[in-house]
C-alpha positions in Angstrom: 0.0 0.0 0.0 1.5 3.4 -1.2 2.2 5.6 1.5 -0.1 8.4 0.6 -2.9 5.8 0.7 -2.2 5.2 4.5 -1.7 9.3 5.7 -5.1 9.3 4.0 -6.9 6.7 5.8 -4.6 7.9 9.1 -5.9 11.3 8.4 -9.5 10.4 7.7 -9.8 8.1 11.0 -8.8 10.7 13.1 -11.3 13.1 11.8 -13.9 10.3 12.1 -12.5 10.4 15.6 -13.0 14.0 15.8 -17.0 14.2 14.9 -17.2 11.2 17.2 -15.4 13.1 19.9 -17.8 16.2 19.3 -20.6 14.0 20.7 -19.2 11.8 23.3 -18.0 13.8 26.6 -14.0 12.8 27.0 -12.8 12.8 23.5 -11.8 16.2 22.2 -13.4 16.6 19.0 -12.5 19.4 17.0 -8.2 19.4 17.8 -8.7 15.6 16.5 -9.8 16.6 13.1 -7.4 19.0 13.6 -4.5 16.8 14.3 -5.9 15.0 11.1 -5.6 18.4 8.8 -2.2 17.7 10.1 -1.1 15.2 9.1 -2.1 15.5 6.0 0.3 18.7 5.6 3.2 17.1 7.0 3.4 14.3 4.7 3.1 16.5 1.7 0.1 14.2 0.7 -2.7 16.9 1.1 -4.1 18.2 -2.1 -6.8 18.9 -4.0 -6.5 19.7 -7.8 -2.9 19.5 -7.7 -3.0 22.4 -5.1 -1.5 21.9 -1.8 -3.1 22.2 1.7 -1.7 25.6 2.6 -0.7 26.8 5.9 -3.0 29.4 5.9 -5.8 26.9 5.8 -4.2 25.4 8.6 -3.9 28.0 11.0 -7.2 29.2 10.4 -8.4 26.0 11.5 -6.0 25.9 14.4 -7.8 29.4 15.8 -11.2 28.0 15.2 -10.4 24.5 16.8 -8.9 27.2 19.4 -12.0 29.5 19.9 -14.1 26.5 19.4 -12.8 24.6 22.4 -13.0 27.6 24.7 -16.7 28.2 23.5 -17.1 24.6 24.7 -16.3 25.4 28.2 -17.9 28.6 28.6 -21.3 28.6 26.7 -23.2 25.9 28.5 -22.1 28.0 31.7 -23.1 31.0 30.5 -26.7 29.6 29.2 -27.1 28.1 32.8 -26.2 31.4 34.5 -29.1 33.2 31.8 -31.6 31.3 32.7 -30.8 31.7 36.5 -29.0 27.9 37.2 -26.0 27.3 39.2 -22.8 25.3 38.7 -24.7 22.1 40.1 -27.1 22.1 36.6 -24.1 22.3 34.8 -22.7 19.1 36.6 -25.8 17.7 36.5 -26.4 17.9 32.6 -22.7 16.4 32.0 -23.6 13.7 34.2 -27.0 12.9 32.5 -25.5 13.2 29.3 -22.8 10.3 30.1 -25.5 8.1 31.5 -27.6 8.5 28.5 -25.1 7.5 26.2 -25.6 4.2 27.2 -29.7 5.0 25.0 -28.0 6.3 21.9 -28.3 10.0 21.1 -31.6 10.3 22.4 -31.1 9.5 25.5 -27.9 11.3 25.5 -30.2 15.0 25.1 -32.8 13.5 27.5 -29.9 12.1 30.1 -28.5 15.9 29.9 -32.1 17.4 30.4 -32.9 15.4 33.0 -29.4 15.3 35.0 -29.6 19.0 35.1 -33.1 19.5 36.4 -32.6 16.8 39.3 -29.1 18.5 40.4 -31.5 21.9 40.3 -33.9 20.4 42.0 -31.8 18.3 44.5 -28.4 19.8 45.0 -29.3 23.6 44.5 -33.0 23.1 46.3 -34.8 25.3 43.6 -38.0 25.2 42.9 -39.8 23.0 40.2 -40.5 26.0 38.1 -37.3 27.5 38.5 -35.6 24.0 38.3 -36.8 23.4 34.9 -35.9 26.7 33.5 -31.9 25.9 35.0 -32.3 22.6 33.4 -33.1 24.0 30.3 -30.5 26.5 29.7 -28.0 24.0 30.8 -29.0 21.6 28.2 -29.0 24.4 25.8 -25.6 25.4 26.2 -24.6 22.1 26.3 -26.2 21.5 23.0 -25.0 24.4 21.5 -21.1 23.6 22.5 -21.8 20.4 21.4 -23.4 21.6 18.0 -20.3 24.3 17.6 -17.9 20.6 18.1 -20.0 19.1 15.7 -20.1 21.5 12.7 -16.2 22.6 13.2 -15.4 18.9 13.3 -17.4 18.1 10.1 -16.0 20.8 8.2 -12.5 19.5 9.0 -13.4 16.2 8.0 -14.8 17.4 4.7 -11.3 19.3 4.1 -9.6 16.1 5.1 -11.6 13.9 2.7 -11.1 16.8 -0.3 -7.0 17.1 0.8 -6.6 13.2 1.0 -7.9 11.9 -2.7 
């Protein structure tokens, strides 16, 4: 097997790797795609109508893995603190989201829903009313960190597919 053939498939597992990391809490999505981008312009192997990946595109992807990973940390924070939740239906929503995994993506956004509004409800002794609306910006920042992950890592992979062949 030619060794372009395997920096491709090398490249295009790990930004397989990286949308799977974009949904599953633990692997970090985005700098896996990244890492995949790479590797694809170290061996010389990227490119795309006899151009080469440039390091421009590169970097720019670097700052937007970057700002994406930060975004990751401190949107589903500041959608919890908006809607008037504390730290615990933060915890509570990562929790929820972990233990739904185990009932595919579904339960994943129902896991994080539901972790958050018990840790309101439990652990911050809130109200029903005002442990729902907690819960509910906590999932939605967690969502939208996740959906930032998501599109940044599927963007990679679609310059990693168009860079490998």
């Amino acid at each position: 097997m030619p060794m372009e053939t395997v920096i491709a498939i090398i490249a295009i597992l790990l930004g397989v790797i990286g949308i799977a990391g974009s949904i599953i809490p633990g692997l970090p999505g985005p700098p896996v795609s990244w890492v995949g981008m790479l590797v694809l312009y170290i061996w010389g192997s990227g490119t795309h109508g006899g151009h080469p990946m440039t390091l421009t595109l590169l970097l720019v992807w670097l700052a937007i893995t970057i700002i994406v990973s930060i975004l990751d940390y401190t949107v589903p924070s500041y959608f919890t603190k908006v809607t008037g939740g504390s730290k615990y239906g933060g915890i509570g929503a990562g929790v929820g989201l972990i233990a739904g995994m185990i009932f595919t993506p579904i339960g994943m956004i129902l896991g994080a829903l539901i972790g958050a509004f018990v840790a309101e409800l439990i652990f911050a002794k809130k109200e029903l009313g005002a442990s729902l609306k907690s819960a509910l910006g906590a999932f939605l920042g967690f969502m939208c960190g996740m959906g930032l992950k998501l599109i940044s890592a599927a963007i990679m992979m679609y310059d990693i597919i168009l860079y490998a062949f």
